[in-house]
N, C-alpha and C positions, 0 to 999 in steps of 0.2 A: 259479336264476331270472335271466334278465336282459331288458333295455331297451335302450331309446333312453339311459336316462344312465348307464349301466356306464361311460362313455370319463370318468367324471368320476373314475375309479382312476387317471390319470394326472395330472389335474388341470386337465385342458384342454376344460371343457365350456363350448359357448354358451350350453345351457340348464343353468343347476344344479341338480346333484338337489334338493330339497328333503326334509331330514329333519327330522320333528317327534320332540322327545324330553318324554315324562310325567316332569317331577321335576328335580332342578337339584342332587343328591349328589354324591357323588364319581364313581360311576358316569355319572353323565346330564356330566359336566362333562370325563370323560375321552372320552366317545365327543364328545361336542358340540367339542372341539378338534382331534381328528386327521378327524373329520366336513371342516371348516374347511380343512385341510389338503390334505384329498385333491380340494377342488374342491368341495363342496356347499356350502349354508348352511342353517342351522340354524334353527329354532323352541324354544326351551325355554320348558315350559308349568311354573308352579309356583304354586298356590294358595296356600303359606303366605305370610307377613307377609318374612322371610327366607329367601334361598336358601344355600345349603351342603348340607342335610340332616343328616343323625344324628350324620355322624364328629363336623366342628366344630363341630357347635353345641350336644348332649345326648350327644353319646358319646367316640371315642376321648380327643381332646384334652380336654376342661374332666376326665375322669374320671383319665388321667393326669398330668396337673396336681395334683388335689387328693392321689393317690394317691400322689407325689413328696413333697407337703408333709405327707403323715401320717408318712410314712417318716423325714422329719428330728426328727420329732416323737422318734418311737419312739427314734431313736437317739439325740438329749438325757436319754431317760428310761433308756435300756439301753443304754450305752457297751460294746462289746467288751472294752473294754480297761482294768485295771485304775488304772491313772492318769489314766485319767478320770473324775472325781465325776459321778455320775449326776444331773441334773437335771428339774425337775418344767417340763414346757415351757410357758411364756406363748402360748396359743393367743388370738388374735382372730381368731374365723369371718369375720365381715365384713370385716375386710381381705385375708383369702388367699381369698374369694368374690371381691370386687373384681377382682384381683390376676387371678385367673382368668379372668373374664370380661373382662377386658381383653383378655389376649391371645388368648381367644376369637374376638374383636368386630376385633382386629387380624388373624388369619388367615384369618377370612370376609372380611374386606379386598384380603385378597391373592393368596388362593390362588384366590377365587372372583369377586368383585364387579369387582377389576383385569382377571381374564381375561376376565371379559364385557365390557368398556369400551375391550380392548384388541381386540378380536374385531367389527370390525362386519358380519361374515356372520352372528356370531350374534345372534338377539334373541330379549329375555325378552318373554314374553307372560303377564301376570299372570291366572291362574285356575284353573280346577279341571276336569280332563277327563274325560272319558267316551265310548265308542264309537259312533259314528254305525254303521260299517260299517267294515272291514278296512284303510278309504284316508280314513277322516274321522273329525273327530273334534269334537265338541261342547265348548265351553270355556265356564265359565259365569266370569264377569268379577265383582269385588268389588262392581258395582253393581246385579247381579242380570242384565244383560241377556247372551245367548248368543251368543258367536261359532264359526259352522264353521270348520274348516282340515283343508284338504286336503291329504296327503303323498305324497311316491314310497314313502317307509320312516318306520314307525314303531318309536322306541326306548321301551318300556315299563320306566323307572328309577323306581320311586315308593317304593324301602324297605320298609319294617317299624317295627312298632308294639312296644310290651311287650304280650305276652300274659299274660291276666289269668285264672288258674284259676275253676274253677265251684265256689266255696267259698258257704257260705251264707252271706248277709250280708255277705261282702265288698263289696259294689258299692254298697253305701251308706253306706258309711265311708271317710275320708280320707286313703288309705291312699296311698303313695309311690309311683312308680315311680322308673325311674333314672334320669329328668331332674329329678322332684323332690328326689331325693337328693343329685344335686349342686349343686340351686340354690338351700338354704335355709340362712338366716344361723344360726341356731340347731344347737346341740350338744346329741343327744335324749340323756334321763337311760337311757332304756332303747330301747334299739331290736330290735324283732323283724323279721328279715329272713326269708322265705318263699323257697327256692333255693338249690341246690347248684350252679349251674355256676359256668361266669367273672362275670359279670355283679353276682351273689349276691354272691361268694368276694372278689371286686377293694373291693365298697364296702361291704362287712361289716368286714373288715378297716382300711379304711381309716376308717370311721366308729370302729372299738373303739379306731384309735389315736390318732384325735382327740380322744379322752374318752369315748366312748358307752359304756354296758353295752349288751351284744349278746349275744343268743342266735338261733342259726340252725335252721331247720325245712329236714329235707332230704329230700325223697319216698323217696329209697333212700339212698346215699351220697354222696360228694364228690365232681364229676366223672365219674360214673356212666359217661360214657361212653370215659372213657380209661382206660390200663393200672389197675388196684385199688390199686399202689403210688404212684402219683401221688396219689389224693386221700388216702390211709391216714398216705403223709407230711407230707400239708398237714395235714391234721386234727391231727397233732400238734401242730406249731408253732401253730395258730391256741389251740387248748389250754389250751396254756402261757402265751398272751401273754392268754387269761382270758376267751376266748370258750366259748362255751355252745351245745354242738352237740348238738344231738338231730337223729339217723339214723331214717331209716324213721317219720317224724312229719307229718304232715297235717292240719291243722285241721280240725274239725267244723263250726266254723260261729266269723264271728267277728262282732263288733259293736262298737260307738262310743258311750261313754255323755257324749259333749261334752268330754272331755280325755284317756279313757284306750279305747285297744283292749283288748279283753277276747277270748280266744284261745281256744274249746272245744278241749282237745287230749282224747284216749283216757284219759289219767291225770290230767286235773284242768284245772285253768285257768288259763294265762297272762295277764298283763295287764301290758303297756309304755306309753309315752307316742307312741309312732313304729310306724311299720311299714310297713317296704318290700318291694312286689312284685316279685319276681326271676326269672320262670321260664319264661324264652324270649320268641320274639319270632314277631309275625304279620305277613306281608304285608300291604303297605296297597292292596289290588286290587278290596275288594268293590264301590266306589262307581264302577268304569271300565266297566261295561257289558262286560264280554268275552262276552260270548254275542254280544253283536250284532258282535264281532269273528271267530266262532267259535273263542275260544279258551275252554276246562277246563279251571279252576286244578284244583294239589292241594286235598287235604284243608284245609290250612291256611291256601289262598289262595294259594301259590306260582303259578309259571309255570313248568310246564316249559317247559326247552331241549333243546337240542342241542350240541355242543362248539363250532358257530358261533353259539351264541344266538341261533338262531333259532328263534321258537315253530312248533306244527303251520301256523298261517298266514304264508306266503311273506314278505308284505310288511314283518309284525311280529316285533320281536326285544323281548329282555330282557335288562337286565342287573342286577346290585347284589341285595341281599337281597330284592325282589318277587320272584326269580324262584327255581328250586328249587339253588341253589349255598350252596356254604358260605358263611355268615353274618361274611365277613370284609371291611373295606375293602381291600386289596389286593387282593385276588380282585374286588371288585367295579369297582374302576379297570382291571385287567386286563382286564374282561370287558367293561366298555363302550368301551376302547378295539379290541380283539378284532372288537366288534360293530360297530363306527365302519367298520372297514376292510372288511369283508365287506357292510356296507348299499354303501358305496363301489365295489364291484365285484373287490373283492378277496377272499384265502382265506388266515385265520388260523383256529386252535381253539386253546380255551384246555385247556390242558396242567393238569392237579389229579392226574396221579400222584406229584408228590415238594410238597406243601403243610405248609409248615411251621404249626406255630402256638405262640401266646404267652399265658399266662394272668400278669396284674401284679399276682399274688401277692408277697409277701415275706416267702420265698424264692419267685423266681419259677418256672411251671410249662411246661414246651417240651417238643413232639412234633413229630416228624415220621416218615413212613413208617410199617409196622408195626409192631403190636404182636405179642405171638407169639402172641396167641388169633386176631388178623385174618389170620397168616402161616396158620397152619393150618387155617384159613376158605379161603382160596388154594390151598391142594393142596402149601402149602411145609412144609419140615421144619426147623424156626428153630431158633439157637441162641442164648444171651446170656448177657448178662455185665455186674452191676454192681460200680460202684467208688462208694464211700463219698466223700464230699467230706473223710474226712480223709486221702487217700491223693493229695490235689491239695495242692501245695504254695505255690497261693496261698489258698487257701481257709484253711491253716492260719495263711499270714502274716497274713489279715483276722481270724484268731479265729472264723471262718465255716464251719463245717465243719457245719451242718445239711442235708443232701441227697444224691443221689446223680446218678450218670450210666449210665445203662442202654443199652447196644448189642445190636441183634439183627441176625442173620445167616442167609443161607440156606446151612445146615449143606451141602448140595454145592458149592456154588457158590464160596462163603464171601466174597459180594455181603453190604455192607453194606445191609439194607433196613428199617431204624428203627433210631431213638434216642428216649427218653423221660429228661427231664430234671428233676430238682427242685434247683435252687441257686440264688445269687444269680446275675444277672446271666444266667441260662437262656435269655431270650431275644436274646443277644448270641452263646451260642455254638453254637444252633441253627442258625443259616443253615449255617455248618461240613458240620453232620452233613448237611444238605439237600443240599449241592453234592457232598458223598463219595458219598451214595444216588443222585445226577442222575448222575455220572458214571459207576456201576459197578464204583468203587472195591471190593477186597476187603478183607476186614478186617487183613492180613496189609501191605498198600499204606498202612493209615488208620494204622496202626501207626510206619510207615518215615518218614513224612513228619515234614518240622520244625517245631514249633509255640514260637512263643519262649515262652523260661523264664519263670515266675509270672504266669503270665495263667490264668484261672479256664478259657478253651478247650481248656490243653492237657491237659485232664481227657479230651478225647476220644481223644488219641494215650494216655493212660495205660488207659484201659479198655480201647482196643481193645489196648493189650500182656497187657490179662489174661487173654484167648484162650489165649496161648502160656506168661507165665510170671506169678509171683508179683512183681508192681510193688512193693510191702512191704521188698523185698530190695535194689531199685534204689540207687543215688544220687540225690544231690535231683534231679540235671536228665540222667542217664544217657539218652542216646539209642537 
């Protein structure tokens, strides 16, 4: 498609584009900046009370915060190391709440609220949108009254919601999600969580290390959707540290008798004080009118795209978890800045063949590229190789050897195209295996190269030597 303001790709337009962007996340604030840049100016529309969206304000940050501070917990109570007396840790919920939300309230400061203050092509326009037609859009203001606005390009960034099963009785009980799970001062005596993925996995865990009793309900198993050995070695460790996992369990019906949830499960009845809903997430698109846009969400509310984010109509794009991409903030500042540059007059696509990703398990959980059920879904013939973390010689110096490192390989090629990770620090040394898969590397290359001695990464140069020989035999740091 293009206009009259394509020439604003270079940044020299008299008239400038105007782009209105739905939402103010990470996505709407990446395209809303290099937007700025390229010569337009901006509209961001956002009906909530604050802007950011999900990452700072209910997801990535306040969840790895508290997720850090269960972890120190845990290791006051379980020292690796025998000369250290294990201790019962002094938890005060309300001050590591605080503590959180602090620097919460300071990174929507800075990452979001300064860039708009420092930006005056962009302006926020407080309210809630909806589709007039393909180029307008209806905003209803905190005081009830309607303003239109009219765009060259419209950026469709509105997020996702927690998706809430069709359980009976669930919806009239006061049950969690995972904003309320990280915002209450209180430490539940028993907490039942609903959910196997990351989401479930990250504040179950961190909830059982904070003091909770936890028991998990898991539709099928742990991470269902990645390699079997990844959630088969979570489930142990979580186990052990005295979580309570029932696989293949689905409540029948639950209810709230004014203090306790009470759980129909197939074999009997559960009853906790807490219960949080874990189990995906939905676009927030129903209330935009997209018909009067002609745009067809998925099933779920998605948007499809295109690898320019652009929807089936010309003028409209999408970015961040509304639209049909993985459910990741990286990916979705990728994608609105992506989208930025292409409403601008330009041509980027966002590249999702080598996507790493990170579960804040501990031990943490990293993938990237294939597994060897998806290689052979490909038409490839894989081959792999895992190394135990007691064959990593810093793993052994931390006392850490709970996990492994898993490389696959296209058996001709002998192209490095997945790794699957279960250790500490897993998503530090994923990006690694992502840039060997980006580049091509063979496994025989991943092997050769130098990785310095006692770092938990050079677990990748050791598995890929298990290709060829027995690393068991090596020297500590044999090249």
């Amino acid at each position: 498609m293009s206009d009259t303001h394509d020439c604003c790709a270079g940044g020299q337009c008299e008239t400038p584009l105007h782009i209105a962007i739905i939402g103010s996340g990470s996505a709407a604030f990446a395209a809303a900046t290099r937007a700025v840049e390229n010569g337009a100016r901006v509209t961001l529309i956002e009906g909530a009370a604050r802007i950011g969206g999900t990452c700072v304000n209910i997801g990535c940050v306040p969840s790895k915060i508290m997720i850090r501070a269960a972890e120190l917990a845990h290791q006051q109570a379980h020292p690796p190391f025998h000369g250290l007396a294990p201790q019962t840790p002094r938890i005060d919920r309300r001050a590591l709440l605080e503590q959180q939300q602090a620097r919460v309230a300071e990174l929507r400061q800075a990452k979001y609220q300064h860039v708009l203050d420092s930006h005056p092509r962009i302006t926020l326009l407080q309210g809630w949108a909806r589709f007039a037609d393909a180029r307008t859009l209806a905003v209803t203001r905190p005081d009830g009254s309607e303003q239109r606005l009219s765009a060259d390009r419209i950026l469709i960034a509105t997020g996702a919601r927690p998706a809430i099963p069709d359980i009976e009785g669930l919806a009239q009980t006061p049950y969690w999600t995972s904003t309320e799970a990280l915002e209450v001062e209180e430490i539940p005596e028993h907490l039942v969580v609903i959910g196997a993925s990351v989401v479930a996995l990250e504040l179950a865990q961190a909830w059982l290390r904070l003091g909770a009793r936890v028991t998990l309900l898991a539709r099928s198993t742990l991470l269902s959707r990645e390699d079997p050995v990844l959630g088969e070695g979570l489930a142990r460790v979580l186990r052990r540290e005295g979580m309570n996992i029932r696989l293949h369990t689905v409540p029948r019906k639950v209810r709230h008798d004014g203090h306790f949830f009470h759980l129909s499960l197939d074999d009997g009845l559960l009853v906790a004080d807490r219960l949080l809903v874990a189990t995906g997430r939905q676009a927030n698109t129903e209330d935009l009118d997209l018909a009067r846009a002609g745009i067809q969400p998925n099933a779920n509310g998605a948007i499809p795209v295109d690898a320019q984010l652009r929807t089936p109509v010309p003028p409209i794009y999408a970015a961040g978890d509304c639209s049909a991409l993985p459910q990741y903030v990286y990916v979705a500042a990728a994608a609105g800045t992506r989208a930025a540059i292409n409403m601008t007059g330009g041509e980027a696509r966002l590249d999702l063949s080598v996507l790493p990703t990170v579960v804040f398990t501990d031990p943490q959980i990293a993938s990237v590229g294939d597994t060897e059920d998806s290689a052979r879904a490909r038409g490839l013939t894989p081959e792999s190789r895992t190394l135990t973390l007691d064959n990593v010689p810093r793993a052994l110096a931390n006392f850490e050897t709970e996990g492994f490192i898993k490389l696959v390989i296209e058996r001709d090629s002998r192209r490095l195209i997945g790794a699957q990770i279960l250790a500490p620090g897993a998503g530090e040394i994923i990006q690694s295996a992502a840039l060997a898969i980006r580049a091509g590397m063979t496994i025989e290359a991943l092997a050769g190269e130098l990785f310095p001695y006692l770092t938990m990464v050079e677990g990748l140069k050791l598995c890929a030597q298990t290709f060829e020989r027995d690393v068991s035999q090596l020297s500590c740091c044999a090249g």
